[in-house]
C-alpha positions, 0 to 999 in steps of 0.5 A, a space after each residue: 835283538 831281533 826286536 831292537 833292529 826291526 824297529 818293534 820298540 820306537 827306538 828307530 832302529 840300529 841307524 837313528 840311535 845317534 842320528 847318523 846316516 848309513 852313507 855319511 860318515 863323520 869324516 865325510 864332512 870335512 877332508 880335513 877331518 879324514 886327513 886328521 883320522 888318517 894321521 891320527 890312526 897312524 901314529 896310534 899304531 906307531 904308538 902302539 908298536 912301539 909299546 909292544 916293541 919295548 915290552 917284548 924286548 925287555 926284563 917284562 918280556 922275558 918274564 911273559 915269555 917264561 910264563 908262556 913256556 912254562 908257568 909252573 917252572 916260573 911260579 916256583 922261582 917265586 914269581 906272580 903269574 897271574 899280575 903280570 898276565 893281568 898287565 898284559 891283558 889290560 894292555 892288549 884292552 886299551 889297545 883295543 878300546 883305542 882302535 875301536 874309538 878310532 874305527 867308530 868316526 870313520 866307518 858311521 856308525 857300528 851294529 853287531 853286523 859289522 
């Protein structure tokens, strides 16, 4: 890593890998593009509150609720823990794949410092 981000190997360092500037952000060229992103962003969390709100108040999420409290109890009744962990999980990935997408074109650019 040390060699990559001093720039041992030719590739340019961690700020010419996609020919962005460190003070210039995608969204910096246009006021519109920032305006978009901000929308953009908003309902993207809206949507994403709105997902965990029904998955937490329904049938789903008394089944994830009971696998909190007590799994073994739940894995008795009959019930596969490990899929609707897997669900969950997934979930919350997606999420996170989608905030970082966003998070990429208004801050220029991502390195392991950030």
């Amino acid at each position: 890593m040390l060699a990559f981000f001093r720039n041992d190997m030719g590739f340019g360092g961690n700020q010419r890998l996609h020919r962005l500037q460190a003070h210039r952000r995608p969204a910096d060229h246009l006021p519109q593009m920032r305006t978009a992103l901000y929308v953009l962003s908003g309902l993207t969390l809206l949507g994403a509150l709105v997902l965990a709100r029904w998955i937490v108040t329904s049938k789903l999420g008394r089944v994830l609720t009971a696998i909190r409290d007590q799994e073994s109890r739940l894995m008795f009744l009959g019930y596969r823990t490990l899929y609707f962990k897997l669900f969950v999980w997934t979930v919350a990935a997606v999420m996170s794949g989608i905030a970082g997408a966003l998070y990429v074109p208004q801050v220029g650019i991502i390195n392991p410092g950030r």
